[in-house]
LUMZA-7430 format. One record per residue: residue in three letters; x, y, z of N, C-alpha, C in turn. Coordinates in pm, whole numbers, padded with zeros to 5 digits, always signed. Layout:
! LUMZA-7430
ALAXYZXYZXYZ;...
! end
This chain:
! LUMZA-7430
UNK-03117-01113+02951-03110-01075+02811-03071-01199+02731;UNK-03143-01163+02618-03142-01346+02527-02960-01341+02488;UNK-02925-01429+02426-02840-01451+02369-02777-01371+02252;UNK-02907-01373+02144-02960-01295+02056-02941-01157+02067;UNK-02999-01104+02154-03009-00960+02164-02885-00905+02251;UNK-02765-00983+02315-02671-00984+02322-02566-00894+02255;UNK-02577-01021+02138-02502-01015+02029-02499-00907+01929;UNK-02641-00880+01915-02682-00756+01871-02619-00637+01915;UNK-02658-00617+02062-02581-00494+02127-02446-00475+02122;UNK-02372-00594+02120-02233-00559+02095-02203-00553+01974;UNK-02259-00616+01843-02214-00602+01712-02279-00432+01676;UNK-02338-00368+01771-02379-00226+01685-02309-00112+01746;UNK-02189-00170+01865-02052-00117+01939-01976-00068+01889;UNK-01969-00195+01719-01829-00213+01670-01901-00115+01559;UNK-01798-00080+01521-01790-00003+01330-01833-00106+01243;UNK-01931-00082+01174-01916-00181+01041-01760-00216+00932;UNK-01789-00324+00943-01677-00335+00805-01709-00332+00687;UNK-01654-00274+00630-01670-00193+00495-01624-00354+00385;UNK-01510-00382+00421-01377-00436+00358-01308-00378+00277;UNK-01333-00239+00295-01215-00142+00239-01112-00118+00379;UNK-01113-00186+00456-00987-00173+00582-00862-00280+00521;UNK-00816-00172+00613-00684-00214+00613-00651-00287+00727;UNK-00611-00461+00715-00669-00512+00839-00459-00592+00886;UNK-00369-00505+00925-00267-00621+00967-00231-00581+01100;UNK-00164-00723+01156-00169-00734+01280-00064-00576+01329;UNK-00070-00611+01518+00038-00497+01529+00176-00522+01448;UNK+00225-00667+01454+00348-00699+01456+00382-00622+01331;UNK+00269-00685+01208+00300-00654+01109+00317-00499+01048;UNK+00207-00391+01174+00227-00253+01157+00376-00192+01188;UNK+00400-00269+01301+00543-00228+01351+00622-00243+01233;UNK+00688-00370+01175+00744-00350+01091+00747-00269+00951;UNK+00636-00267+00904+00609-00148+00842+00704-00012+00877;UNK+00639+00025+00967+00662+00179+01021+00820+00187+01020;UNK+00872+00097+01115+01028+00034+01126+01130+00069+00998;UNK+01074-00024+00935+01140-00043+00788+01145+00119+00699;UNK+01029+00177+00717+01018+00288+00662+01039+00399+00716;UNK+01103+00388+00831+01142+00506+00890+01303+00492+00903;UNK+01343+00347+00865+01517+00327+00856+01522+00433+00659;UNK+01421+00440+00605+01448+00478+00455+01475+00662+00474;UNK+01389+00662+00567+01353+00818+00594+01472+00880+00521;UNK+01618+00878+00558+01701+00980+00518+01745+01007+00374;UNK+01695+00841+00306+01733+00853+00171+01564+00829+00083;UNK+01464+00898+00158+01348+00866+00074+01330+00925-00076;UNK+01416+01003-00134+01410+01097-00279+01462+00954-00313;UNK+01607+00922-00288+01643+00829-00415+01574+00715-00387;UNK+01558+00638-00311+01432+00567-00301+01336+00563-00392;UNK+01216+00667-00384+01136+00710-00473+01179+00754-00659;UNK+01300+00767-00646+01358+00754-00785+01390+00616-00855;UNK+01419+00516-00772+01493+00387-00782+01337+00263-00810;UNK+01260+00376-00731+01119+00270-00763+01070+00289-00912;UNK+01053+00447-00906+01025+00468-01049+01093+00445-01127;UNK+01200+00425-01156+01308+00335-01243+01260+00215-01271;UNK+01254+00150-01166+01213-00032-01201+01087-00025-01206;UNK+00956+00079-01180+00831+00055-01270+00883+00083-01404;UNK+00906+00203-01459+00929+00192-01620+01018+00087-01696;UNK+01074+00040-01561+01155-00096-01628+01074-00213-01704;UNK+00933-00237-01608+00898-00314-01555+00751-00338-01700;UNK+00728-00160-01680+00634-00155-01786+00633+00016-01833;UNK+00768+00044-01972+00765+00127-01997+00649+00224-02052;UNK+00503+00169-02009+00408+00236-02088+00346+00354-01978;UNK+00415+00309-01866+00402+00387-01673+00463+00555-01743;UNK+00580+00542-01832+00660+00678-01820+00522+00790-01907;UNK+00441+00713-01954+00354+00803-02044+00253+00886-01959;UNK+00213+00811-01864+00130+00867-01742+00179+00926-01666;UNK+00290+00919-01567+00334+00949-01507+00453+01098-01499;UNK+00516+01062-01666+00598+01179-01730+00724+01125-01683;UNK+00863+01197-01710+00954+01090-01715+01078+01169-01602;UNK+01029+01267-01503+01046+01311-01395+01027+01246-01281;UNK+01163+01174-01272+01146+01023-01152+01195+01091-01021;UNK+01266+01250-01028+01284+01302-00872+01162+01325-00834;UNK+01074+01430-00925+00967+01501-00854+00851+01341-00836;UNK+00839+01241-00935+00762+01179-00910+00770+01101-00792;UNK+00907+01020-00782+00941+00972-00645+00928+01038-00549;UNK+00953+01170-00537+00887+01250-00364+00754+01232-00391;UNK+00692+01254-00467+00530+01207-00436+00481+01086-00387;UNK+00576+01016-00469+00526+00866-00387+00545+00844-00335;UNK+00689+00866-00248+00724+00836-00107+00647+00929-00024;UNK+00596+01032-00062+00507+01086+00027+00369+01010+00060;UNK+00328+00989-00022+00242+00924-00034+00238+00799+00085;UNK+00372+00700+00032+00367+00609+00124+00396+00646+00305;UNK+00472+00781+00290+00449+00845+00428+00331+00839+00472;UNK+00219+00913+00420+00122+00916+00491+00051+00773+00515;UNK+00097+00689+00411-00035+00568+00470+00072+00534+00554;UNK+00142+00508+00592+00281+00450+00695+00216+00538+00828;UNK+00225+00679+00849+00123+00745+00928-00022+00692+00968;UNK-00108+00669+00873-00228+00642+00896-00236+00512+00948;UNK-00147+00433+00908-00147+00300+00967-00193+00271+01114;UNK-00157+00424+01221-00168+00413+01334-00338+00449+01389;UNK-00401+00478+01265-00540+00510+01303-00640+00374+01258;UNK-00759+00314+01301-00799+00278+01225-00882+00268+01132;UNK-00910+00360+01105-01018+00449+00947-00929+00520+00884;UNK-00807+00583+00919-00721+00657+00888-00669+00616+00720;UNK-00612+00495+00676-00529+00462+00538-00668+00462+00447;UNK-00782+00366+00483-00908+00320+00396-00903+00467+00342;UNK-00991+00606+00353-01035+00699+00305-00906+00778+00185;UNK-00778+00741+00249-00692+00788+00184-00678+00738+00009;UNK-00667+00599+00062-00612+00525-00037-00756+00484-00189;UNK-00873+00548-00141-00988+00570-00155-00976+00665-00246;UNK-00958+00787-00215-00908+00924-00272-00819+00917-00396;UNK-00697+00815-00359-00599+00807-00464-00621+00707-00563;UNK-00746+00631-00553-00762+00536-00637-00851+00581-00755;UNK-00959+00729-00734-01020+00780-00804-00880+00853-00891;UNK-00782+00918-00828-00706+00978-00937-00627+00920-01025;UNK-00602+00757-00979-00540+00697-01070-00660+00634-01146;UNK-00708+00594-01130-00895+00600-01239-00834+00670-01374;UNK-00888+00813-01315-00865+00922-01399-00783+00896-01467;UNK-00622+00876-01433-00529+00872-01518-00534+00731-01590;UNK-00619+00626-01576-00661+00481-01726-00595+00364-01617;UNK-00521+00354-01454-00464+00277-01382-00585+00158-01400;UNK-00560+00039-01415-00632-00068-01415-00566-00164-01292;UNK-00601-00264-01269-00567-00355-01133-00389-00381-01215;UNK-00413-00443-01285-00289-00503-01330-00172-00375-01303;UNK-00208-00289-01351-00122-00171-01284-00032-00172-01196;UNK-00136-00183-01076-00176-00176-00913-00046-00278-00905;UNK-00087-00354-00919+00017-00538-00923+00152-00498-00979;UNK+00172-00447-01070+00282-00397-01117+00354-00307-01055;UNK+00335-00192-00986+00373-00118-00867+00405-00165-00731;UNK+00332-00236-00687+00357-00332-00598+00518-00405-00627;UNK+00479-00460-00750+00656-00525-00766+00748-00454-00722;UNK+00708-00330-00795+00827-00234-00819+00836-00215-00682;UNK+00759-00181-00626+00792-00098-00490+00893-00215-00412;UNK+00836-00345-00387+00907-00428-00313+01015-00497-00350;UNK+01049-00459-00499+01160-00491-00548+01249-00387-00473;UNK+01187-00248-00513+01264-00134-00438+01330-00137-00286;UNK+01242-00203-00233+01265-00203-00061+01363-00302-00020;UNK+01364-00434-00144+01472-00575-00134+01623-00455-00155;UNK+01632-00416-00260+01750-00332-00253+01757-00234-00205;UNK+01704-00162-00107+01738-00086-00048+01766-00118+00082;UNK+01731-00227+00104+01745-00278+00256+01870-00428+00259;UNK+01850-00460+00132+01941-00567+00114+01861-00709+00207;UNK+02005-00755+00275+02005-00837+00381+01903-00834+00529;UNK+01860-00689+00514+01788-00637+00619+01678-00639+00607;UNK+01644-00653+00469+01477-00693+00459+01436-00823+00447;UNK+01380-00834+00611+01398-01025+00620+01238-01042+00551;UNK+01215-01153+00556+01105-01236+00530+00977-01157+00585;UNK+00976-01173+00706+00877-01083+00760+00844-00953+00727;UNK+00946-00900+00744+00884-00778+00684+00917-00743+00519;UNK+00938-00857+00439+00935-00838+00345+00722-00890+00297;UNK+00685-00984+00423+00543-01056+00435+00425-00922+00469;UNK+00477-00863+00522+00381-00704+00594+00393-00631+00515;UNK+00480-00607+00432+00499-00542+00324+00394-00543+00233;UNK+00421-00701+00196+00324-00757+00118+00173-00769+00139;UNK+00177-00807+00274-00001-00818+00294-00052-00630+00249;UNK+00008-00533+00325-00033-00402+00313-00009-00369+00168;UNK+00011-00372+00088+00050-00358-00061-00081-00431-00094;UNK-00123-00536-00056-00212-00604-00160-00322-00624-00114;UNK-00349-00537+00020-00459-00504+00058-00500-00331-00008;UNK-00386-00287+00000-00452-00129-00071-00473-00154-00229;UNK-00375-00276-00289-00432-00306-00440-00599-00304-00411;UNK-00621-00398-00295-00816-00476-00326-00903-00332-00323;UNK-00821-00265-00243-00940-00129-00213-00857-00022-00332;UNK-00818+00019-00409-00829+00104-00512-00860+00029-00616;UNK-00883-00072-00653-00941-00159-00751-01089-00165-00724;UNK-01117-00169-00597-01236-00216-00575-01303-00340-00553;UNK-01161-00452-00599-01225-00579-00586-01094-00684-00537;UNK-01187-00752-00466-01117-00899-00396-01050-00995-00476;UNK-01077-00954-00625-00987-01106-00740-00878-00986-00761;UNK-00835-00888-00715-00689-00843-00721-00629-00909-00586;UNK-00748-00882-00528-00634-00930-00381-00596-01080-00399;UNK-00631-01158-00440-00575-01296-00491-00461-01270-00586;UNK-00481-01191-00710-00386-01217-00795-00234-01145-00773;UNK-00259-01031-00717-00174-00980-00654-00059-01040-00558;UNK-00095-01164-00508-00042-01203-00401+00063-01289-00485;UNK+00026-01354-00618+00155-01435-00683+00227-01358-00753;
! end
């Protein structure tokens, strides 16, 4: 068998890539999961403390969102439950985060948004973890944050801008 037709057979093995995946290493899944399962017992105020420092961040969030930071924070920490869950599949987060990007559509969310939440969230996780949220997984954090920015945006110049 040629070389060629090789290559072929094994590239039609694999799944296509979309580049709506969610692509980080194990290390970086582990910590993830880790980090977010040390929050587990206090995930309400968590999810309150984020939504705090988004409307901090950009009081024009409380207009969309409404100014119910318990009920909104269990949503979002739910939310981040499940992609924290899905993390362990790999098609599993893409379709999700897919889903939630049409409803924030709906509600006028633009990239810059996206970027702005992101802060918040990892601002959220620096104080909630303090000293304990080292580098690394303050880095996995980050790559997974600004990889689900590129795929509910739809585009790769968030995933750049996002990252500063």
């Amino acid at each position: 068998m040629s070389a060629t037709i090789q290559a072929r057979a094994k590239s039609a093995n694999r799944p296509a890539r979309t580049g709506a995946e969610i692509s980080l290493t194990a290390a970086q899944k582990r910590l993830v999961r880790e980090s977010f399962l040390k929050l587990a017992p206090a995930l309400d105020l968590v999810g309150q403390l984020f939504y705090l420092k988004l409307f901090r961040l950009d009081p024009a969030f409380r207009a969309r969102f409404g100014t119910d930071t318990e009920t909104q924070g269990r949503k979002f920490m739910a939310a981040v439950k499940l992609g924290v869950i899905a993390l362990n599949h790999d098609d599993g987060l893409a379709p999700i985060i897919k889903l939630l990007g049409v409803r924030y559509r709906q509600m006028g969310l633009k990239v810059r948004d996206y970027r702005t939440m992101t802060k918040a969230l990892i601002w959220t996780l620096e104080r909630s973890f303090e000293t304990k949220f080292t580098p690394k997984t303050k880095d996995a954090w980050t790559v997974l944050l600004t990889q689900v920015t590129r795929i509910l945006s739809g585009s790769d110049a968030a995933l750049l801008r996002s990252v500063g």
